[in-house]
N, C-alpha and C positions, 0 to 999 in steps of 0.2 A: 329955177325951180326944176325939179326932177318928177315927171309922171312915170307911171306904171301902171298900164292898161292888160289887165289878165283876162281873155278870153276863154273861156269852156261853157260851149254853148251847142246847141243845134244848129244846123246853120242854114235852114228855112224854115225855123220855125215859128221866128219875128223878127223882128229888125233891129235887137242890138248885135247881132254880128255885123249889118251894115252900116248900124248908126257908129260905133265904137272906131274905126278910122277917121269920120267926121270930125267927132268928137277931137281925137289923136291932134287932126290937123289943124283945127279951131285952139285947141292948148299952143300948139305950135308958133298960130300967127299971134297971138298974144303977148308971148316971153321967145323971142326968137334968141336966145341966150338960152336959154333952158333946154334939157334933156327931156325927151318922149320915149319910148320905150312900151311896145306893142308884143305879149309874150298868146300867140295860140298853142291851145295845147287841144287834145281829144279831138270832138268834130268839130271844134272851131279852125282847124287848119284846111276842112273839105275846102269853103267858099273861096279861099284865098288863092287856089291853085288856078293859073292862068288858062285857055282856051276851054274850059269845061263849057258843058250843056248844064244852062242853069232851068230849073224847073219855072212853068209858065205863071207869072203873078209876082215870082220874086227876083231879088236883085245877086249881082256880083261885085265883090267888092272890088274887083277890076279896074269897074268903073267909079271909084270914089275920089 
């Protein structure tokens, strides 16, 4: 099976920016034959960017 995960979102301003690589990876262990495929576009790309200062209360997807 083939997923495609399109992000354009805020990206603190609830948690499916963070839940949507969960998600990505849970598809993943499922069908490990299958294609995942994760496209950020807008400010869905901020969160993803590695060593940032993440605002207090929310998450990075760093850690997913």
């Amino acid at each position: 099976m083939r997923t495609l995960l399109i992000l354009n979102d805020a990206p603190y301003g609830d948690e499916r920016i963070y839940t949507a690589p969960r998600l990505a990876n849970a598809v993943q262990k499922h069908d490990r034959s299958g294609e995942v495929t994760v496209f950020l576009m807008a400010n869905a790309v901020t969160p993803a960017k590695s060593n940032q200062s993440v605002p207090k209360g929310y998450h990075n997807t760093d850690t997913c």
